[in-house]
ROPADO-161803 format. One record per residue (C-alpha): z, y, x. Coordinates in steps of 0.02 Angstrom, whole numbers, plus 32768, in hexadecimal, padded with zeros to 4 digits. Layout:
N
ZYX...
// end
This chain:
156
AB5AB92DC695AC02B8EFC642AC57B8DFC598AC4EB980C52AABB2B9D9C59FAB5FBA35C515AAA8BA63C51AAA49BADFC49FA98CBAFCC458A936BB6FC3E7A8A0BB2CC3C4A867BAFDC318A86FBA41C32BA905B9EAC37CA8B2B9A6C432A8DEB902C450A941B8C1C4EAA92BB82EC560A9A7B7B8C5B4A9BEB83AC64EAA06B8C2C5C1A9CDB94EC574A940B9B4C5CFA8CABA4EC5CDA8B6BA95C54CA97DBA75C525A9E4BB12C586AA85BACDC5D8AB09BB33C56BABB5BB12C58FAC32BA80C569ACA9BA38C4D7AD51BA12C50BAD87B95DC4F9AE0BB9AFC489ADA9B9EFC3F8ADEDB977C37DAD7BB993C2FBACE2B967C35AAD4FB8D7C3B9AD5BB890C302ACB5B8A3C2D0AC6CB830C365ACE4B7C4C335ACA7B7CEC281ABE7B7B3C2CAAC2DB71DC338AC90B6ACC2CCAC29B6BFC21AAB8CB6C7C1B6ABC6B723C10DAC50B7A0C13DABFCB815C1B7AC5BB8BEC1C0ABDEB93BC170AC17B9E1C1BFAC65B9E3C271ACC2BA82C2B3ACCBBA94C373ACDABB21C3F6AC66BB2FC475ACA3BB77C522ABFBBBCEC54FABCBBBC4C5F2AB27BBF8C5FDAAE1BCB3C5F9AA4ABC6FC5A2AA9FBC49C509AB14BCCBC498AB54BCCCC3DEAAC2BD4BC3B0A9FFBD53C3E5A9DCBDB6C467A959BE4DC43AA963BE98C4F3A8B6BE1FC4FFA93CBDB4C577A91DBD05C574A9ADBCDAC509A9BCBC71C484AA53BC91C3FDAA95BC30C380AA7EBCBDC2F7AA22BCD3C275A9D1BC1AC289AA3DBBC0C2E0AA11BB40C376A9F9BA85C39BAA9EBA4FC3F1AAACB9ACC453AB41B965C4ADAB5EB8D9C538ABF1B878C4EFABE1B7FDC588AC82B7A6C598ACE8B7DCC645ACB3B750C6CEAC15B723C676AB88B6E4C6EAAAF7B751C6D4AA9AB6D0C678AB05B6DDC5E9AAFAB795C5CDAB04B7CAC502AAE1B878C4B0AAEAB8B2C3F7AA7DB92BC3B3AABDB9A5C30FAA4BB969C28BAA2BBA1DC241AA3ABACFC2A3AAECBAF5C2DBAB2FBB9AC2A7ABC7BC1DC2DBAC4CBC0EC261AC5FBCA2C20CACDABD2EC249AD1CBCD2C2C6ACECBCE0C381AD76BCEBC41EAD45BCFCC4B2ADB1BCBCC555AE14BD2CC5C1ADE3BD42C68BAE20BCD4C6F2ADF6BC30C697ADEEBB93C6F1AD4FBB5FC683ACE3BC03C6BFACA2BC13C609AC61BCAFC5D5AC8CBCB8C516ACE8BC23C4A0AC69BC2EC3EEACBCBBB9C36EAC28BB6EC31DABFFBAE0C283AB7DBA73C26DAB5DBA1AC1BDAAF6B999C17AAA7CB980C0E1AADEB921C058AB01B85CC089AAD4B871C12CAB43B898C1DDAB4AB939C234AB22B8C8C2CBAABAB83FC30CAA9AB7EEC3ABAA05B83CC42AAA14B7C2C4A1AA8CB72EC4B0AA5CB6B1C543AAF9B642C539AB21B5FDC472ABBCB5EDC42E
// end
């Protein structure tokens, strides 16, 4: 695991995560580049204060994963998509050189969703072997975050 692994889940309630990281029933989906500012900003955000959480975060997700895509399977495949409901999204913000005993993840505090319109997918040859790029956007309920801390064994 490392900074911006992403991991996915479709079930009705969020599952919770340990200190290892997430586990089943959360599907290893793919990974956040250390460059998506907006979600860069946002852990910042979730870091550094109490009362100005960023409310929606926008983020593409490199998928890496054949077991997740932007729509639900109906083949009867076991894959989960993230439309019409959405899924669970957690991701290991551990910082590089981290021992293992300070591992953190965030979880999206509502179901992440495609953005609308909007889906690229990568050309062959990638160094990052992902299979599709979805831009997607999680929000929160009013005065709360979009995220908040699954696991943090080390505190600021």
């Amino acid at each position: 695991m490392s900074w911006g692994d992403v991991w996915v889940n479709g079930d009705k309630v969020r599952p919770g995560i340990d200190a290892t990281g997430p586990r089943a029933p959360w599907i290893p989906a793919g990974v956040i580049s250390s460059e998506q500012r907006a979600f860069v900003e946002a852990m910042q955000l979730l870091r550094r204060t109490r009362g100005a959480h960023a409310r929606a975060v926008e983020f593409d997700l490199q998928v890496t994963s054949s077991a997740v895509s932007k729509e639900r399977a109906g083949s009867g495949k076991a894959v989960v998509g993230f439309e019409p409901d959405g899924l669970w999204l957690a991701v290991d913000v551990t910082p590089a050189g981290s021992l293992e005993e300070e591992t953190r993840f965030v979880v999206f505090t509502q179901r992440v969703h495609v953005v609308a319109g909007a889906q690229r997918t990568t050309q062959r040859g990638t160094p990052n072997r992902s299979r599709a790029t979805i831009p997607l956007r999680g929000r929160a309920r009013s005065r709360e975050s979009a995220l908040e801390w699954a696991h943090r064994a080390a505190r600021d």
